[in-house]
C-alpha positions in Angstrom: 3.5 4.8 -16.5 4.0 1.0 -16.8 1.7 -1.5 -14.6 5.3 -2.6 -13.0 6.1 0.9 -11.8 3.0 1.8 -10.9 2.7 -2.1 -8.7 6.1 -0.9 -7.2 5.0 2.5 -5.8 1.6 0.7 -4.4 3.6 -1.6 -2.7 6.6 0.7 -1.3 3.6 3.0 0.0 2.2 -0.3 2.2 5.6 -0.6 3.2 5.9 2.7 4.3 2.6 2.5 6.3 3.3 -0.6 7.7 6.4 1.0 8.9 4.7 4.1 10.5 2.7 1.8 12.0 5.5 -0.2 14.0 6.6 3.3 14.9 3.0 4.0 16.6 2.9 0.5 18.3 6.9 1.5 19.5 5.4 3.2 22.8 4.7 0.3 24.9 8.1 -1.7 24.5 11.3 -1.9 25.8 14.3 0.4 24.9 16.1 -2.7 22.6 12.4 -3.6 20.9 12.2 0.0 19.8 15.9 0.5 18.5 15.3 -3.3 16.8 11.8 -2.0 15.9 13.2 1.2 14.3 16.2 0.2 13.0 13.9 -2.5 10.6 11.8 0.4 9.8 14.8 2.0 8.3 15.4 -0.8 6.7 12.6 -1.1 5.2 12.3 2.0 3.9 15.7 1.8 2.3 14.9 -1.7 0.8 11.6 -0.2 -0.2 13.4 2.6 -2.1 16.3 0.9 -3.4 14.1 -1.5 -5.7 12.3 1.3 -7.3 15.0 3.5 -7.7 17.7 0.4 -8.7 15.1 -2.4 -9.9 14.9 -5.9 -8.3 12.4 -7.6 -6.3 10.2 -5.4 -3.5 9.5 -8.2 -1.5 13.1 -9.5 -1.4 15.0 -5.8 -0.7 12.3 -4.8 1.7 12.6 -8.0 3.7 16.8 -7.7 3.7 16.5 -4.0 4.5 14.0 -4.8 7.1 16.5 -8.1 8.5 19.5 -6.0 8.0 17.9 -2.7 10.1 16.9 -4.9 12.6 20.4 -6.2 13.1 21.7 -3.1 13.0 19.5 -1.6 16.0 20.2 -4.3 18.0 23.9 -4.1 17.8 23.3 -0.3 18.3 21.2 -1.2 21.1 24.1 -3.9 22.9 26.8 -0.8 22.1 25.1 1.3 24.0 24.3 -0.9 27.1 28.4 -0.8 27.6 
């Protein structure tokens, strides 16, 4: 296994704990923080995962997933207030 790949599934495993983590600390907030809070832990997951399976920068994918899941549990969040 390369240093790369190996540096790559470190650092999608700390994203993945640092995502279980904003799932623990989920309990004390309001109903739009946790779908925001969730929907950038999707995110980052999914950005976490799509630079190891596709290639291109961790940091960068994980922080757009993350952006990109927040956005999207927010609007989920202002649909559902209707």
């Amino acid at each position: 296994m390369s240093p790369q790949v190996s540096s790559l599934k470190r650092s999608a495993a700390v994203a993945l704990v640092l995502s279980a983590a904003l799932f623990t600390s989920a309990c004390q907030m309001t109903q739009t923080e946790n779908r925001v809070a969730t929907g950038a832990a999707i995110g980052t997951g999914v950005g976490a995962a799509a630079s190891i399976l596709g290639g291109g920068g961790l940091l960068t994918n994980t922080l757009v997933g993350a952006g990109v899941g927040a956005a999207g549990g927010w609007l989920y969040d202002q649909a559902k207030k209707k």
